[in-house]
TORFIPA-449976 format. One line per 4 residues: number of its first residue (from 0); their letters; for each residue x, y, z of N, C-alpha, C. Coordinates in steps of 0.001 Angstrom, whole numbers, plus 500000, padded with zeros to 6 digits. Layout:
% residues N
NUM = A = X:Y:Z:X:Y:Z:X:Y:Z | ...
This chain:
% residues 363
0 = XXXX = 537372:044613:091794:538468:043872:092420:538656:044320:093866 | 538801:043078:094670:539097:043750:096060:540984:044094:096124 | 541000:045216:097276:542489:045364:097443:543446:043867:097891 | 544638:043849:097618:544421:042403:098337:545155:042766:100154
4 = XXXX = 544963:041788:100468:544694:042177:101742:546349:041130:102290 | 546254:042117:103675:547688:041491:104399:547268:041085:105685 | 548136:040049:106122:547371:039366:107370:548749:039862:108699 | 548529:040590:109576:549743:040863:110691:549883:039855:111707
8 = XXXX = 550766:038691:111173:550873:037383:112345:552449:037985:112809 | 552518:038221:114288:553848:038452:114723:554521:039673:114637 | 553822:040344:113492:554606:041568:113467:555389:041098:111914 | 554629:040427:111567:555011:039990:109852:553768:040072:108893
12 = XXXX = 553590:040915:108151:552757:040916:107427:553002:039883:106226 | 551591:039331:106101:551716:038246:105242:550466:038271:104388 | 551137:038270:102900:550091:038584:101908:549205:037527:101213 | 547832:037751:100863:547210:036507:100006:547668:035955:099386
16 = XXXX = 548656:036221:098683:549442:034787:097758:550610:034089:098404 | 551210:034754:099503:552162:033845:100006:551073:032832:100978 | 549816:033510:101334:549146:032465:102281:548229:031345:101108 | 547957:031570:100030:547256:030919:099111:548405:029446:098902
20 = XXXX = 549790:030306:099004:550747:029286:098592:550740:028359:100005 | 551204:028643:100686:551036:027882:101893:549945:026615:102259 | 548717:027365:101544:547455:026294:101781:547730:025377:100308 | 548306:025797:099625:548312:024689:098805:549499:023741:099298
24 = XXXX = 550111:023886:099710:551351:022856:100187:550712:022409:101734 | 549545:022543:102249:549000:022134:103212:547279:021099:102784 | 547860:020100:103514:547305:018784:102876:546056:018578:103888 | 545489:019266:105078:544566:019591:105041:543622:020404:104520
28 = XXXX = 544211:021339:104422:543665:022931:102582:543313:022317:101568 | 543959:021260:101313:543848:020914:100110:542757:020052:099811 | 542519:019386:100773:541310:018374:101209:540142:018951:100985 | 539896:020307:102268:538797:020689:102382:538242:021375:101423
32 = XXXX = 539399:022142:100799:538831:022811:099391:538724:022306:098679 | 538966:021175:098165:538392:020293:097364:537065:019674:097166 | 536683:019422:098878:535498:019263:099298:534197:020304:098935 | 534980:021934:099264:533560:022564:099157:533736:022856:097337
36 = XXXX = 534606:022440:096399:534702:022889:095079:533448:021927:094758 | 533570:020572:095392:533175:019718:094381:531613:019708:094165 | 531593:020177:096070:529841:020437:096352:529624:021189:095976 | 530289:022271:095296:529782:023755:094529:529326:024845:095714
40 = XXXX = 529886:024492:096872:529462:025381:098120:529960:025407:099867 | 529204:025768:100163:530027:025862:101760:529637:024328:102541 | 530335:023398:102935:530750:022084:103272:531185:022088:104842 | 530027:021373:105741:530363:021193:106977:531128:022735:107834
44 = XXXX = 530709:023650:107225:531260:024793:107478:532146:025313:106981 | 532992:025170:106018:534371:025228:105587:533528:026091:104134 | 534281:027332:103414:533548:027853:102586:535143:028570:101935 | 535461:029024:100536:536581:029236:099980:536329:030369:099235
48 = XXXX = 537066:031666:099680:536436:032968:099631:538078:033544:098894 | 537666:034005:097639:539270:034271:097154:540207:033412:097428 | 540096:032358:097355:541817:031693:097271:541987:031183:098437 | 541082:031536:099844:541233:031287:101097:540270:030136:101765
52 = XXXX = 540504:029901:102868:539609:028402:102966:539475:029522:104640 | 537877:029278:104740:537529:029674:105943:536603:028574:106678 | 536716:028799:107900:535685:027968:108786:534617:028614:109766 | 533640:028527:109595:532334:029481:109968:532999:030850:110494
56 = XXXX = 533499:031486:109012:534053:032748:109062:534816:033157:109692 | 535922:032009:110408:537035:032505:110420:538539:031625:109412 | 539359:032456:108902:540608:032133:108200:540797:031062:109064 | 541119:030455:108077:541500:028860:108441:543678:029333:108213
60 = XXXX = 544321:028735:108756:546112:028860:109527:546385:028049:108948 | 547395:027601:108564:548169:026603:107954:549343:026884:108571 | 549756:025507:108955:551446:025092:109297:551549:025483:110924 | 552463:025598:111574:552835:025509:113177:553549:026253:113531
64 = XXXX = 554499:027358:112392:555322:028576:112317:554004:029565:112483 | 552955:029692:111456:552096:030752:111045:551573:030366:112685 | 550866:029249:112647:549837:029645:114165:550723:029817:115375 | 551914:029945:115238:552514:030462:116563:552718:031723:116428
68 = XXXX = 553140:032197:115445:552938:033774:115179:551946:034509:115674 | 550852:034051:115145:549290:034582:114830:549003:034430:116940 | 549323:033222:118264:549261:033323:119093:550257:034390:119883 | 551334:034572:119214:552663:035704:119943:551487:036819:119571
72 = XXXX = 551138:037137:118446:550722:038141:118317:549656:039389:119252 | 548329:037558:119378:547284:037795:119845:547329:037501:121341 | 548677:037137:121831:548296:037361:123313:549393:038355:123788 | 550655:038032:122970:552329:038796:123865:551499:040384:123602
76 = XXXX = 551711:041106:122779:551166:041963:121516:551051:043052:122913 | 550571:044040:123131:550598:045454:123680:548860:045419:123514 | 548394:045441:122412:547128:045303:122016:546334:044929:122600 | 547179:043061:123075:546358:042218:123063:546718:041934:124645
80 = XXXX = 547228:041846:125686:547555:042004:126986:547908:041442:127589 | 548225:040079:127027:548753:039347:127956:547786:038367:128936 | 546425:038573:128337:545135:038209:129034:545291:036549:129107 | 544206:036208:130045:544290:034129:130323:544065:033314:128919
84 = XXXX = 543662:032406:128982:543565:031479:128146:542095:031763:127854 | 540911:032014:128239:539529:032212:128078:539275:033631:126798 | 540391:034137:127354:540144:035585:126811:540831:035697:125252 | 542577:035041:125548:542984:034511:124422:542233:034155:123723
88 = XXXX = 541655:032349:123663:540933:032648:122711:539683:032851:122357 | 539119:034058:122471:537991:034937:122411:538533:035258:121087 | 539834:036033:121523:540433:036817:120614:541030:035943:118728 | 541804:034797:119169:542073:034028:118296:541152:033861:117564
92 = XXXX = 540099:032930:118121:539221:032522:117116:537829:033435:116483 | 537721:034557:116962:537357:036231:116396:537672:036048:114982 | 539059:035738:114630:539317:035713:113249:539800:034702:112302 | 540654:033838:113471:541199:032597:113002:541055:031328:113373
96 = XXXX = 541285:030078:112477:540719:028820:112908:541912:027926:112295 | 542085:026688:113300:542762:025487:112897:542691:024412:113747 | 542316:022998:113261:541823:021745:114289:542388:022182:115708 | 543362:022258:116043:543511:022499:117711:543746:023889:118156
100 = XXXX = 542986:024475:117609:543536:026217:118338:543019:026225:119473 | 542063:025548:120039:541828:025829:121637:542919:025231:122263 | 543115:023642:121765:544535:023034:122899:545552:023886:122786 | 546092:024752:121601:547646:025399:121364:547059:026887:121854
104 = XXXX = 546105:027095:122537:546153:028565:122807:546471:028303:124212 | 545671:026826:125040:545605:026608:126318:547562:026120:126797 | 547833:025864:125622:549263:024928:125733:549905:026611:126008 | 549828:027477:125173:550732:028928:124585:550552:029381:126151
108 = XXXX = 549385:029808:126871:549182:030489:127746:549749:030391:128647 | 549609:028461:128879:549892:028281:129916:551698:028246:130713 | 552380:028218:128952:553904:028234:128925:554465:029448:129014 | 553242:030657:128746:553960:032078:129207:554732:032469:130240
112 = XXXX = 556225:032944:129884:557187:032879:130845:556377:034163:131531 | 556215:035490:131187:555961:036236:131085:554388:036867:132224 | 553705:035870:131743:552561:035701:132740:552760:034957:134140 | 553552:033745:134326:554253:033610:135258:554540:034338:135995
116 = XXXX = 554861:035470:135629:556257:036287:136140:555124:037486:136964 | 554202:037911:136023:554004:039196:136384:552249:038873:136608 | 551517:037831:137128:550366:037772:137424:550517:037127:138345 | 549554:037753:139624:549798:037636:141384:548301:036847:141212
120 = XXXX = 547626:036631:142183:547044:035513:142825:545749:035958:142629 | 544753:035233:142247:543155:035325:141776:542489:034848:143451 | 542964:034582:144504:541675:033806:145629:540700:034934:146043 | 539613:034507:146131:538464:035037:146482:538639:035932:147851
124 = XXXX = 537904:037130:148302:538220:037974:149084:536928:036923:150096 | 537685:037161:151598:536380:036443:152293:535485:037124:152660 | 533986:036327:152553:532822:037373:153207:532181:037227:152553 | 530735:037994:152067:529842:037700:151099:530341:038984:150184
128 = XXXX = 529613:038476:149053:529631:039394:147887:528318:040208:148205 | 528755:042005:147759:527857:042599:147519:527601:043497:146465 | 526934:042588:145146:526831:043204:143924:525441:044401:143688 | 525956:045694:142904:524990:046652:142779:524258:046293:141839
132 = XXXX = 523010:046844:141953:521917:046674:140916:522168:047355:139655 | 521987:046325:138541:522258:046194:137418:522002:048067:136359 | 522503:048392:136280:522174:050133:135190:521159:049876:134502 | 520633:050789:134523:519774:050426:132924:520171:050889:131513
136 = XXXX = 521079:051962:131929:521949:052730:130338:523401:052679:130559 | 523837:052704:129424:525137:052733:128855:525569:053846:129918 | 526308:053997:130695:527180:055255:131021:526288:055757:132321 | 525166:055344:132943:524398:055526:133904:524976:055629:135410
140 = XXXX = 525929:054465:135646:526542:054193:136997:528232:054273:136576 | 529191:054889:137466:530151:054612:136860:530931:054341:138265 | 532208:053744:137701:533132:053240:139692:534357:054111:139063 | 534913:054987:140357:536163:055646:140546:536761:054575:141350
144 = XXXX = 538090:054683:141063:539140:055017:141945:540732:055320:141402 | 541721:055228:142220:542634:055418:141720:543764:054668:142298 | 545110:053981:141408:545790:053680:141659:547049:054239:142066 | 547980:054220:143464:548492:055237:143319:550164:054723:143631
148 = XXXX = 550892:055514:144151:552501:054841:144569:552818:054235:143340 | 552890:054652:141789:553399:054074:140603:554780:055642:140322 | 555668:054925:139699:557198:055676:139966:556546:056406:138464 | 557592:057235:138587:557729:058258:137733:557172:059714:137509
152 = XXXX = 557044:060839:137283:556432:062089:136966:555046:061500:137409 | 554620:061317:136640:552759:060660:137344:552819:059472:137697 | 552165:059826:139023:552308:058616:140163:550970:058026:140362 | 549978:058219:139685:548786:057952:139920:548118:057163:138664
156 = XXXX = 546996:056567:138690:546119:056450:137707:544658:056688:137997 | 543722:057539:137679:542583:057547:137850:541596:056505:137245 | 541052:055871:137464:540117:054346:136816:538559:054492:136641 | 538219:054947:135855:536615:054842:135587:535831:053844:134525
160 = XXXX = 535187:053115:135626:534589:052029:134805:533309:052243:134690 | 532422:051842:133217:530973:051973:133111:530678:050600:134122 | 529796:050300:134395:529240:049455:135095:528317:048610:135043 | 527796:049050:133284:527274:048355:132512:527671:047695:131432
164 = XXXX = 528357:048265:130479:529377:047781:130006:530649:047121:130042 | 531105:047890:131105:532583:047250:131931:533461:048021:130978 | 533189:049128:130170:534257:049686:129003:535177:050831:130557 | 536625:050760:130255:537227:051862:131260:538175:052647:130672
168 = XXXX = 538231:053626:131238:539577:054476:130690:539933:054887:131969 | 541789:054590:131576:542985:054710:132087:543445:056187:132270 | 543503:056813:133393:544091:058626:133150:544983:058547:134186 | 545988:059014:133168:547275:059565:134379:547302:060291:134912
172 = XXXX = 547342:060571:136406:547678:061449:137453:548638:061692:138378 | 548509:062478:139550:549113:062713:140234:548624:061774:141651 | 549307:061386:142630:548489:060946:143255:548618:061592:144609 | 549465:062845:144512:548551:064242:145453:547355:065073:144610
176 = XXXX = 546759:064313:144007:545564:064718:142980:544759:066031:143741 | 544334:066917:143496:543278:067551:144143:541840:067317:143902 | 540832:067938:143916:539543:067357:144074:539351:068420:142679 | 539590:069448:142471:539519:070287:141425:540230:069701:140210
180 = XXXX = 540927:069149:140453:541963:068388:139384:540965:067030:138720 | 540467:066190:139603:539787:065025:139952:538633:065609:138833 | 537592:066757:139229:536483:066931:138435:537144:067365:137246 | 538132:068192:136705:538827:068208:135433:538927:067382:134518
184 = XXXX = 539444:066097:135208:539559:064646:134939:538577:064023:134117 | 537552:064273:134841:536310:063702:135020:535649:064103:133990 | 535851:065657:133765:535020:065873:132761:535427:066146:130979 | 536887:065945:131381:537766:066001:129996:537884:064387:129358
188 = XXXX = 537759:062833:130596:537882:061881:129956:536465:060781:129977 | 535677:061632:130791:534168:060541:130732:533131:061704:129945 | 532961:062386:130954:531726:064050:130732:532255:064239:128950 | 533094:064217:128433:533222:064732:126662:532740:063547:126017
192 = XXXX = 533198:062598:126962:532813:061127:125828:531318:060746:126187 | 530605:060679:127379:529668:059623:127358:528522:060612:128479 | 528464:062084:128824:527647:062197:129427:527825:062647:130867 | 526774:062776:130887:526590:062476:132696:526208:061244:132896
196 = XXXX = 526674:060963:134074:526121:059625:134703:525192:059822:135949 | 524078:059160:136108:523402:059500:137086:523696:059412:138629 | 525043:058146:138942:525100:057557:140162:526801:057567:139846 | 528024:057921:141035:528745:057860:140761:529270:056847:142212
200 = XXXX = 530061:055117:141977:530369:054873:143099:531895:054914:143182 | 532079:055137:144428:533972:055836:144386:534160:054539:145933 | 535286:055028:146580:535816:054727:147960:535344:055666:148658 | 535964:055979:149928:536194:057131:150826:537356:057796:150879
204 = XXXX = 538306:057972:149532:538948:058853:149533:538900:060176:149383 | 539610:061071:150071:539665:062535:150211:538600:063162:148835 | 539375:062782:148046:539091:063323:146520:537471:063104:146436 | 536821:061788:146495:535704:062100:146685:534423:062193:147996
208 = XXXX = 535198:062491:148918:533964:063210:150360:534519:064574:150740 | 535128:065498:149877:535045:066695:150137:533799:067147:149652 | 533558:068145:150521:532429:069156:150031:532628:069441:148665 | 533279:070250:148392:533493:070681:146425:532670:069195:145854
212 = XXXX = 533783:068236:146243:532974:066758:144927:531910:066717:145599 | 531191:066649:146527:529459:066750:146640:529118:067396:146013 | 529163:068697:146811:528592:070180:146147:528429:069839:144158 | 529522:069863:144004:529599:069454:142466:528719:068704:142177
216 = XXXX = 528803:067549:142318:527366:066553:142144:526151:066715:142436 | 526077:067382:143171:524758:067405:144014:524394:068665:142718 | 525322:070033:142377:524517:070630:141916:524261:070055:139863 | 524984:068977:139496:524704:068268:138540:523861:067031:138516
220 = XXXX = 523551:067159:139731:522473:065918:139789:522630:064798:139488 | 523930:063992:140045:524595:062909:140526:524803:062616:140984 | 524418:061243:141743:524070:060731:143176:525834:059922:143354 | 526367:060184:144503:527286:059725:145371:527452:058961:146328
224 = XXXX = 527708:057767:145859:527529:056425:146667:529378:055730:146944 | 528959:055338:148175:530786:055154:148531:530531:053349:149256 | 531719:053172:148976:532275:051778:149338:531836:051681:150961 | 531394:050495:151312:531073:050610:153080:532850:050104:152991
228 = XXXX = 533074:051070:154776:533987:050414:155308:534178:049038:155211 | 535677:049129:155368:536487:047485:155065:535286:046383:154058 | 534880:047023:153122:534327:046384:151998:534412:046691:150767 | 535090:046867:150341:535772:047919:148653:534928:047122:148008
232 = XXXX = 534999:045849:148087:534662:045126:147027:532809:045396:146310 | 532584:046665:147276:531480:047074:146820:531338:047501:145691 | 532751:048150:145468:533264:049018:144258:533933:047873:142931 | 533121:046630:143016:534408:046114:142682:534228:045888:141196
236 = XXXX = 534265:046399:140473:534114:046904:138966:535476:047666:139030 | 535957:048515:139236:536705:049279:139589:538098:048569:140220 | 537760:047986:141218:538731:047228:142269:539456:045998:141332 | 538486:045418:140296:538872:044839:139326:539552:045403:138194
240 = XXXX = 539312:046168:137757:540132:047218:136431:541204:047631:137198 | 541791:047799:138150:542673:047726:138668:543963:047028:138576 | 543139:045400:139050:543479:044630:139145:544646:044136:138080 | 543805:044296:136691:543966:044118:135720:544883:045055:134435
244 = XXXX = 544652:046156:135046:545715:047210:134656:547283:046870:135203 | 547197:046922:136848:548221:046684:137051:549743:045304:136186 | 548300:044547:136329:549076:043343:135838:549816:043352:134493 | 548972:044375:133713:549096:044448:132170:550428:045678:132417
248 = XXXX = 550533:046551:132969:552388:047274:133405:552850:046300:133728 | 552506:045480:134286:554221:044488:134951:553948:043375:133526 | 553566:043342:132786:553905:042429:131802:554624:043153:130488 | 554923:044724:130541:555032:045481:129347:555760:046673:129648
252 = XXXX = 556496:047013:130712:556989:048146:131240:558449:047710:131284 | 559253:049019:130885:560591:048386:131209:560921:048220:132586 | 562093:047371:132444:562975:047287:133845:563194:048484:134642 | 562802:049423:134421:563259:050859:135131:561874:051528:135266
256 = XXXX = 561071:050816:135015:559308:051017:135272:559220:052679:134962 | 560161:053338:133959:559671:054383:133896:558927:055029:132618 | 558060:054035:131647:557504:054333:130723:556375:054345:130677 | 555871:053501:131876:554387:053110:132145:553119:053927:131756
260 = XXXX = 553524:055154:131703:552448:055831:131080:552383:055681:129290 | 553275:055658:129159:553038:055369:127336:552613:053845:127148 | 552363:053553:127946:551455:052230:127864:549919:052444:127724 | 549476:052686:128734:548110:053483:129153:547406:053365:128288
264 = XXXX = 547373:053833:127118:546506:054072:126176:546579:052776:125512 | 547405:051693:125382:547679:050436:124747:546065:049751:125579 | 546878:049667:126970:546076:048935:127907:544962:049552:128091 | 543683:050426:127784:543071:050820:127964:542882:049801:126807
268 = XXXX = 543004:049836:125268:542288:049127:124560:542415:048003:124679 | 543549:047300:124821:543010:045890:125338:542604:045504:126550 | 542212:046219:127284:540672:046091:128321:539522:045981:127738 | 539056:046615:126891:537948:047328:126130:537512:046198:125315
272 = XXXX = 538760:045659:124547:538391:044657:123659:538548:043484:123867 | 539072:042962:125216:538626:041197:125633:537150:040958:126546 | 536825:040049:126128:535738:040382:126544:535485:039718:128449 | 534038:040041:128448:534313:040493:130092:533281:039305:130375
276 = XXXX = 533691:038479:131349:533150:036932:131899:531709:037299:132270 | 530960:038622:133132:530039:038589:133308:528995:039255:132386 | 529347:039980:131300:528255:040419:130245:528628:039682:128925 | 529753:038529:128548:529679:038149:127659:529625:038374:126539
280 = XXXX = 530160:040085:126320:530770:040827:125439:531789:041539:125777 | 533119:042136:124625:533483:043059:124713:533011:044613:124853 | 533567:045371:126050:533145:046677:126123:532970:047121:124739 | 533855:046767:124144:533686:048017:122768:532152:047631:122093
284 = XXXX = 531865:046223:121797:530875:045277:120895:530067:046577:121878 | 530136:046150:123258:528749:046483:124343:528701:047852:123786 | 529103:049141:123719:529060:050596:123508:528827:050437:121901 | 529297:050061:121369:529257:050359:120015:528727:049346:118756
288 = XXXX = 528395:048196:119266:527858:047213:118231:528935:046638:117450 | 530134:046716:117502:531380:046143:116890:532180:046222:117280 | 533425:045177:116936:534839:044951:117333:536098:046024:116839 | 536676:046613:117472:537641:047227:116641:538428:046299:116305
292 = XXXX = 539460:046960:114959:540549:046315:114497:541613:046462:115211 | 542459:045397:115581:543943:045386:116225:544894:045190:115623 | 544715:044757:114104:545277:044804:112990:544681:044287:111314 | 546009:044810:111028:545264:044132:109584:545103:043053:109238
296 = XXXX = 543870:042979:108233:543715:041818:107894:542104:042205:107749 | 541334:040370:107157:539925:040895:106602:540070:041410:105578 | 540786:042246:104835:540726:042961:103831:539212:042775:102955 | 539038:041521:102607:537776:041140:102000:536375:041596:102272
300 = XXXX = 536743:041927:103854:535708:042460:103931:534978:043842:104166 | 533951:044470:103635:533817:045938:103364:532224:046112:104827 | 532734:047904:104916:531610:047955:106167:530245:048110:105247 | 529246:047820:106018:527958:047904:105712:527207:048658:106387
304 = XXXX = 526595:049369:106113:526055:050931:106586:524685:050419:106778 | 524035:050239:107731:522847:049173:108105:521605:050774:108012 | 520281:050751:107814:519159:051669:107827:519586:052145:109486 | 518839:053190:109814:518852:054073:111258:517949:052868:112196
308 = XXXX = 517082:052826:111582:516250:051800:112671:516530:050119:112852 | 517224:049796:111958:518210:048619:112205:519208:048725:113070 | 519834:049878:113116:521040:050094:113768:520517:049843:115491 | 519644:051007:115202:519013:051512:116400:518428:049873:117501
312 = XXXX = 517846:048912:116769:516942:047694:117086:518026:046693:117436 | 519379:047235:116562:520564:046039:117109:520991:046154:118059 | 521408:047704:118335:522191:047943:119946:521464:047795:121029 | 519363:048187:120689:518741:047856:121461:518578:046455:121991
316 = XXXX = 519149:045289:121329:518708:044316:121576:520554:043619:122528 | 521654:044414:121600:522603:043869:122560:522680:044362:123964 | 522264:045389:124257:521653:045784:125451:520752:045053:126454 | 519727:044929:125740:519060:044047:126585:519805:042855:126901
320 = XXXX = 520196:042057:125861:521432:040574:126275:522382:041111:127090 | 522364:041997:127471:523730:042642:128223:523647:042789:129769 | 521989:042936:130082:521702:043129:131123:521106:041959:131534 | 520625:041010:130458:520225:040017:131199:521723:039106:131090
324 = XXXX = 522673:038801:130523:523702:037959:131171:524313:038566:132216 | 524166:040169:133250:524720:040464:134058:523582:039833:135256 | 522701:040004:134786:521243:038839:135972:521957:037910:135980 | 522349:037154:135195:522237:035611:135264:523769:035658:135687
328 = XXXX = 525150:036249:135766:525827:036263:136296:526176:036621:137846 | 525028:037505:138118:524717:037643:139644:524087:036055:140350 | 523023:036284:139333:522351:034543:140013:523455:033894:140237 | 523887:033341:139735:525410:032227:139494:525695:032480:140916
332 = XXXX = 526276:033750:140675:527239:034267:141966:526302:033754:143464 | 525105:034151:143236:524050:034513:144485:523948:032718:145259 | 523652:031452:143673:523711:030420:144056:524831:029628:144382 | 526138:029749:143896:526820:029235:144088:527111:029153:145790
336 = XXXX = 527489:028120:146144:528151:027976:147765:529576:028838:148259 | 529413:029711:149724:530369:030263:149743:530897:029984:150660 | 532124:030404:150515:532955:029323:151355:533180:031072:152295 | 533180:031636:153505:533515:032565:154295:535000:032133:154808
340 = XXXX = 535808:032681:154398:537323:032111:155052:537406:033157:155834 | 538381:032411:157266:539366:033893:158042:540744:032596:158454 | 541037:033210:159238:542478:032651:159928:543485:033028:158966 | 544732:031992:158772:545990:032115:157807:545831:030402:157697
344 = XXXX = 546105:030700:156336:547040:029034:155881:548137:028681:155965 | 548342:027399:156089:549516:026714:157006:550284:026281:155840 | 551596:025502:156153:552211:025152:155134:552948:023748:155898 | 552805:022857:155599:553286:021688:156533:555089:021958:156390
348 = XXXX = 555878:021538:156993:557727:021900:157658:558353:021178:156347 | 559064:022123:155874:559822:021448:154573:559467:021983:153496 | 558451:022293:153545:557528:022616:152360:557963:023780:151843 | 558299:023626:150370:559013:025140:149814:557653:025906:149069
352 = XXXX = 557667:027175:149652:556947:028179:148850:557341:029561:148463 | 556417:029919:147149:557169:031021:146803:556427:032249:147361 | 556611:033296:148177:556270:034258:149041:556297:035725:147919 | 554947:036244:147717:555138:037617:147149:554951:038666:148199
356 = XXXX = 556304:039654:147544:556739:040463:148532:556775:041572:147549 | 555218:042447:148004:555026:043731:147559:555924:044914:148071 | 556585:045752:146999:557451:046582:146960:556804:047999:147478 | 557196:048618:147741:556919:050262:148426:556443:050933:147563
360 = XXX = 557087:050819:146160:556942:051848:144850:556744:051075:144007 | 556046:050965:142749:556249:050378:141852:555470:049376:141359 | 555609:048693:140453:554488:047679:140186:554752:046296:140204
């Protein structure tokens, strides 16, 4: 017998028989399972696994209460971040399915008071792009930097992104950081987990063009590569996790912005686990060959302990897909037409706009 299993829509756990009941008072459920009973099997995709009606393996939703839940969950959620509509549903349909979950995820997103509120402006930086050559290993190249002027006891965040993966972790600091502090950092939240890295690219901040952080590298045999002047975006793996951190505090921090660090560790995993536009996996899938759980649910299903050289031939192969959709995401980039902007944009007389006005402190 399997355990029976609970599904977390909203912050309501909801058990196989109250959802069994549900699909029976739902007159599409009732249809389709009927359909795959009669064929004695799985029907246009639709397949009935304990009591449940799935669609190419994901839980099929019933009713307009449950799938609004199941969207509060998977986007409001701490977990889940507050991320766009692309990423949403990445995440949604990961596990769950119902005729319009793309229109009601695009409808949910787009009505977020919340995202409104606390996501600033995507336009392209002008100039050309200058993307680094692709890693060849997990953990090979990695981007520093740090975010700093955030209120409270630690005023800093240190940001290290793989550069192959795009997996990052979030570390709180100081942001009179020292350079001794910095390699501490360094080697208590990347160096324990993943290694040395062969190539490390940072900015030109203090922290990394002192002698010590050379010296250091140089005598670990890690090459130190820095952002060209007025071009960060060299770094921009990094410049992006940023980006994206920030946004995820101003969607989840109180009014008195002084908790932000007990966030950190939230937002680190839901970085990790939406997945990333130019490798077309989640960091975690990319490092580890699977999705973590963000909650319960699945119950039905049990892990499978694959041979060593299966294991070994799978990650080898999401790897390789990993590096070639970061090719083919450069190409994109390389062909697409660029538009070089300078000057300022105008606003014709009358015309009301809303002006963001970055604060001194804070997020």
């Amino acid at each position: 017998m399997f355990p029976e299993s609970r599904w977390l829509c909203g912050g309501t756990l909801v058990k196989d028989d109250e959802l069994m009941q549900m699909l029976r008072e739902d007159a599409f459920a009732r249809q389709k399972m009927g359909e795959v009973r009669e064929r004695g099997g799985a029907e246009g995709g639709f397949e009935v696994k304990r009591g449940l009606l799935y669609h190419k393996g994901a839980l099929y939703v019933p009713g307009e209460d449950l799938q609004g839940r199941i969207l509060k969950q998977l986007h409001d959620s701490c977990t889940a971040g507050h991320f766009g509509q692309h990423k949403t549903m990445l995440l949604v349909t990961r596990e769950f399915w119902w005729p319009r979950v793309r229109e009601d995820v695009k409808e949910y997103v787009r009505g977020c008071d919340t995202c409104q509120r606390a996501k600033g402006e995507r336009a392209a930086p002008a100039g050309l792009l200058e993307p680094l050559p692709t890693p060849g290993k997990l953990w090979e190249v990695v981007g520093m930097d740090f975010i700093t002027d955030l209120p409270r006891c630690k005023t800093a965040v240190m940001v290290v992104v793989d550069l192959l993966t795009k997996m990052c972790h979030f570390v709180p600091c100081s942001h009179a950081i020292t350079v001794e502090e910095t390699a501490r950092l360094f080697v208590e939240h990347v160096f324990r987990l993943h290694g040395l890295p062969a190539r490390v690219v940072s900015d030109r901040g203090t922290q990394f063009t002192s002698r010590f952080w050379r010296k250091l590298m140089g005598l670990l045999q890690v090459e130190v590569s820095f952002t060209t002047a007025r071009h960060p975006e060299t770094n921009g793996q990094a410049e992006r996790a940023n980006a994206v951190l920030q946004q995820y505090l101003r969607c989840y921090v109180s009014q008195k912005q002084n908790d932000w660090v007990d966030k950190l560790a939230l937002a680190e995993f839901a970085y990790n686990s939406s997945e990333n536009v130019s490798t077309g996996m989640t960091p975690f899938f990319a490092n580890h060959g699977l999705h973590p759980r963000a909650f319960p649910g699945r119950g039905e299903e049990s892990w499978s302990v694959p041979v060593a050289e299966q294991f070994v031939e799978e990650m080898e192969a999401i790897h390789r897909q990993l590096q070639l959709n970061l090719e083919r995401a450069k190409e994109y980039t390389r062909r697409r037409p660029t538009n070089i902007r300078g000057g300022h944009q105008g606003w014709g007389q009358g015309v009301v706009v809303h002006a963001r006005i970055a604060l001194e402190r804070g997020l």
